[in-house]
C-alpha positions in Angstrom: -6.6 -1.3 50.5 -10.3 -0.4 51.9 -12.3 2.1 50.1 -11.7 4.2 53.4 -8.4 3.8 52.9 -8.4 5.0 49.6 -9.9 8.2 49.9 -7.8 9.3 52.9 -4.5 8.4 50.4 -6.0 11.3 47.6 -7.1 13.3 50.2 -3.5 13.0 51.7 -2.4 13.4 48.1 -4.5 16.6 47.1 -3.6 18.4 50.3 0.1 17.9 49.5 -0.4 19.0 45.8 -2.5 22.4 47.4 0.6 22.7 49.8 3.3 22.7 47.2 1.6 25.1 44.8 1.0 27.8 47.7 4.7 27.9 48.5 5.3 28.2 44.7 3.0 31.2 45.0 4.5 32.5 48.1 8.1 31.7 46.8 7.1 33.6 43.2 5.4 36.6 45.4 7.0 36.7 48.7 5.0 40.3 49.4 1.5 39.4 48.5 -1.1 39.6 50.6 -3.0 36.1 52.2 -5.6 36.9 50.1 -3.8 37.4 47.0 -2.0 34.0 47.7 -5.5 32.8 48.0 -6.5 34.0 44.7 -3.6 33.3 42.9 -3.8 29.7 44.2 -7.3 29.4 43.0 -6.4 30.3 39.9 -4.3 27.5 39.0 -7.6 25.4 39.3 -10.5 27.5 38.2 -11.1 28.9 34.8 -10.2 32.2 33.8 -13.8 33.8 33.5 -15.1 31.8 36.8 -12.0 34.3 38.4 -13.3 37.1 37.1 -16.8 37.0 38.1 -16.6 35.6 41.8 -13.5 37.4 42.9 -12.5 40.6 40.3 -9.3 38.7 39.4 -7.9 39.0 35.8 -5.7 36.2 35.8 -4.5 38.0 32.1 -3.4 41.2 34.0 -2.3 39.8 37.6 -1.1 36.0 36.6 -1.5 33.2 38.4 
């Protein structure tokens, strides 16, 4: 496998791993918002304080 070809499989591979944790997070809270989907799928990637200062969201009081 080429290089190229390489780095299309992970890409491939993250998007599906992105795609399956935003239907947990839709299936977990089918009446949130886009952007809380958003947030709570960035969540499960950046750190707790990083959260807090970009975007106002406590993953302590609202989850992930």
């Amino acid at each position: 496998m080429s290089p190229a070809q390489k780095i299309a499989r992970v890409t491939e591979l993250t998007r599906t791993v992105q795609q399956l944790a935003l239907a947990d997070v839709r299936r977990r809270h089918p009446t949130a918002s886009a952007r809380e989907q958003s947030l709570r799928l960035a969540s499960r990637w950046l750190e707790p304080e990083l959260m807090r200062k970009a975007f106002g969201w406590n993953v302590d009081e609202a989850g992930f």
